[in-house]
N, C-alpha and C positions, 0 to 999 in steps of 0.2 A: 504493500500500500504506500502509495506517495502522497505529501503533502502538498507537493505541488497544484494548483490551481486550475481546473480547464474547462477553458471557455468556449463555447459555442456562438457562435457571431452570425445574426442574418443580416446578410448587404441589402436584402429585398426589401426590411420593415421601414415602416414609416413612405411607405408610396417608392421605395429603392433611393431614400436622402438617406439611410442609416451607413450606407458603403462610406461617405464623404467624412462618417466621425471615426470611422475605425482607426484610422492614426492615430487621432488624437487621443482615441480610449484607451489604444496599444501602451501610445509614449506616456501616457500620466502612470497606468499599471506599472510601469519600468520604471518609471521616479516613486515611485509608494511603495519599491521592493516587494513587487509581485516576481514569485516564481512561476510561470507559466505556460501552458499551450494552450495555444488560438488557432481554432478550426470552425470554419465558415460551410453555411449551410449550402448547397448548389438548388434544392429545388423541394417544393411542399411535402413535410416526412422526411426529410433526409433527418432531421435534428434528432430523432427518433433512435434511427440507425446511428447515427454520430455520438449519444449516450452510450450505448452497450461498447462502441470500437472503447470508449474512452474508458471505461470502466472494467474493461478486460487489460487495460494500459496499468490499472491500481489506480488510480482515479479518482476521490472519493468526494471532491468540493469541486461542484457544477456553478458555474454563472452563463446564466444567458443574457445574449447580449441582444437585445431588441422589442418589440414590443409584445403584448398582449399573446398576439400568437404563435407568437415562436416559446412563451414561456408554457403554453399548452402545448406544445409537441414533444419541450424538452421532460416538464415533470409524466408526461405519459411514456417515452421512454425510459422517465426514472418504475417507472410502475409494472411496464411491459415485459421488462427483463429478467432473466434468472439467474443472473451471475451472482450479486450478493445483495441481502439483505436490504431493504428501502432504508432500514433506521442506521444503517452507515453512511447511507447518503447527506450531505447537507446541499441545500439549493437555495440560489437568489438570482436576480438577475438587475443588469444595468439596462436601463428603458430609455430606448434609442426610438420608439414606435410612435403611432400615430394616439390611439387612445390613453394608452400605460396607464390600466384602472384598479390592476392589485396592487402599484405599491401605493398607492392611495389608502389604501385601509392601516398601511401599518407606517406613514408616513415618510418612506422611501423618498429620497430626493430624486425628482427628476433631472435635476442635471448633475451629468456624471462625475462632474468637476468636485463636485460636494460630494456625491455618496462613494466616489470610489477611496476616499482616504478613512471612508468610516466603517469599513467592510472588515477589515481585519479587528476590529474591535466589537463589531456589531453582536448582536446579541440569538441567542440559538433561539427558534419557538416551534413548538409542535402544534401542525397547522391541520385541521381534520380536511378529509379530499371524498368528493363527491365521483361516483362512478354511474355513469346512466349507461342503459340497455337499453337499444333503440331500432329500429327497421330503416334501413339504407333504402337508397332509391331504390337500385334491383329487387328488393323484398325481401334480402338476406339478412338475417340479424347482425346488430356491431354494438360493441361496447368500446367505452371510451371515459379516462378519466377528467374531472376537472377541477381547477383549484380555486376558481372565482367562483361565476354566477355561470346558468342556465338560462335561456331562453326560448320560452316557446312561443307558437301563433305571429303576433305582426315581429317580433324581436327578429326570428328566424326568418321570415321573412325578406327582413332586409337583408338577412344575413346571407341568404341563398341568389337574393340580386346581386350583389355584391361579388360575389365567388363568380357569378356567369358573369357578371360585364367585363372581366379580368380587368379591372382601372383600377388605379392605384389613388385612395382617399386617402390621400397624406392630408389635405385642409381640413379642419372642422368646420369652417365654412362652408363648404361642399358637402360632407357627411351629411349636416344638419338639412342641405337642401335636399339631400337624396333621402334621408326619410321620411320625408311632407312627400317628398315624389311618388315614392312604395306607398305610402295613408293610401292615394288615390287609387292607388291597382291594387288594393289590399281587400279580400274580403273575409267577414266574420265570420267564424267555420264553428260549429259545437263540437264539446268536447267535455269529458267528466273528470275528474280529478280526485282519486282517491289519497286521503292521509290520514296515518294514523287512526282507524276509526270511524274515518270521516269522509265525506262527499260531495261534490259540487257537481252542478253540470248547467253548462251556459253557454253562451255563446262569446267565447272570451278574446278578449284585444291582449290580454297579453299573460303569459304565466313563467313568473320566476321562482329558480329555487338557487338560491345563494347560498355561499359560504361565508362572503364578504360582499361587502358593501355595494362597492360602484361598479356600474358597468354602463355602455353603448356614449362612452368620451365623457364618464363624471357624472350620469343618471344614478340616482337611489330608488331603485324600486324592491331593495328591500335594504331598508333603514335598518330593520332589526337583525339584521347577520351578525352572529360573531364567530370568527374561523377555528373556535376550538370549544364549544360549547358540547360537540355530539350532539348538533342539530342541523337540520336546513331550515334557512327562512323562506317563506313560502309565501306569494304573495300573487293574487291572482286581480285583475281587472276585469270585469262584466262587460253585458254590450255598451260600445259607447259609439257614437256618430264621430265621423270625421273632426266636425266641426269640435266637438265635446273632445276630441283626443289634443285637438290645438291649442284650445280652451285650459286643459287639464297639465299643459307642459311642463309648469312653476312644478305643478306636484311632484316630477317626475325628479326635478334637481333639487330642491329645499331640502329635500329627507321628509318630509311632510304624507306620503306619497298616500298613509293609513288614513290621512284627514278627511280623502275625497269619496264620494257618498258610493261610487261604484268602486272602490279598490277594497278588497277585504286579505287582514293579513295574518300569518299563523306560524308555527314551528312545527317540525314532526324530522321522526324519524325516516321515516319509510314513505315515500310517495310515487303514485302511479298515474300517468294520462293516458286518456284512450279516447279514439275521436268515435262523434258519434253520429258522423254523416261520412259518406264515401270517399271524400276527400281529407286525408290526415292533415293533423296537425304540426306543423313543422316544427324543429328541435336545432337551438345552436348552443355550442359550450363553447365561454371564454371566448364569445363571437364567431367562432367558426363552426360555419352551417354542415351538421354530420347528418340530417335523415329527419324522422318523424315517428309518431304513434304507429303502434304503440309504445309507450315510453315508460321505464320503471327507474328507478331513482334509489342508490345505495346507499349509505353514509360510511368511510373509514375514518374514524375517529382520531385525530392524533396523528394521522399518519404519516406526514412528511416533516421533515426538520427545515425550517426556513429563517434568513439571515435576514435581521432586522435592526434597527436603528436603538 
């Protein structure tokens, strides 16, 4: 086992501006006496593969370098593997991306300048990780971990626009006009929602199941996460009109999200979606668009070590 440091770098994040930082994240590493390897991603999945190469190397302190979803590719590689133990692992990552909504929760500098001299001193936390079971386009089942939020209905939606127009949303400027864009082609599909015990079924604009806080560039639609409780926050939205989802948007960013008369919000262990008209419900983790209903929802408790301020 080596102490050494190894980083996973995507050039792609952040619309493909992340390539233009990598010198400079290299050469501050090298003045902060990092001992290191830097290994850059070529193509969607590769980070996945590039965890096991590195961790067959003795390996055992990951940093990714980029945003939102390259840090879902790396800790599902960290999960995917059978080389050693997850709880030898330690993971964080330097957020070079467009949205960077987990280190938000744990108050992660976004610029590198600042969090890369605080990393060697930073603080170890055992973070719980969500694993969903879902139906892929083909109809074949997939699972997949995640260490944010969940999104289903218009969430995923966007999220599947997104992945087909292959354009690169570096602006949140643009982001924000491309999801008023989706509202309009967006339609409200039923679906039921088992938790804990419990049941819902509506015709819902949007269903979260979080670990942490923020997600879709700094939205709270579930205020009440916390990433180590041995819970999901689970937060679902009724029918709402277009107009009423535009109307509703404050709610979306305040943390307030519980205030609004159609958002109802809850914890549980164990939750299930199942659509309940012909056309499924859509499904994206950590913003990337993986499938739809039926959908069943894990909890692992604790189970990743993540480097925090």
């Amino acid at each position: 086992m080596t102490e050494t440091w190894y980083i996973i770098a995507n050039p792609a994040a952040n619309g493909g501006k992340a390539y233009k930082k990598h010198p400079k994240v290299k050469a501050l590493l090298e003045e902060e006496g990092f001992d290191f390897e830097w290994v850059e991603t070529r193509a969607v999945g590769h980070a996945q593969q590039l965890v096991e190469e590195g961790l067959k190397k003795g390996y055992r302190k990951i940093i990714a370098v980029g945003g939102d979803g390259t840090g879902h590719e790396v800790v599902n590689g960290i999960f995917e593997q059978h080389i050693v133990p997850v709880s030898e692992i330690i993971y964080t990552i330097i957020s070079v991306g467009t949205g960077n909504d987990w280190i938000k929760e744990y108050g992660i500098p976004k610029d590198y300048r600042r969090w890369i001299p605080q990393i060697k001193k930073a603080q170890p936390f055992q973070q719980d990780i969500g694993l969903a079971h879902y139906t892929k386009e083909d109809g074949s089942t997939g699972s997949r971990y995640f260490l944010n939020v969940a999104g289903m209905a218009y969430d995923a939606f966007v999220a599947r626009y997104m992945l087909q127009s292959e354009m690169p949303f570096s602006n949140k400027i643009i982001y924000l006009f491309l999801i008023f864009k989706c509202l309009f082609a967006y339609t409200l599909r039923k679906a039921k929602v088992f938790f804990d015990g419990q049941e819902a079924a509506h015709a819902f604009y949007t269903v979260n199941v979080g670990l942490c806080r923020y997600s879709g560039g700094g939205m709270q639609f579930v205020p009440h996460a916390k990433p180590n409780d041995g819970q999901f926050a689970l937060t679902y939205a009724k029918e709402l009109s277009k107009v009423g989802v535009m109307l509703a948007t404050p709610y979306f960013y305040n943390g307030k999200v519980d205030k609004h008369p159609k958002v109802e919000v809850f914890q549980a262990k164990k939750i299930r979606v199942e659509a309940l008209e012909d056309t499924p419900t859509l499904l994206e983790l950590d913003g990337d668009y993986v499938g739809h209903t039926p959908v069943e929802f894990e909890l692992l408790p604790k189970a990743l070590t993540v480097l925090i301020p």
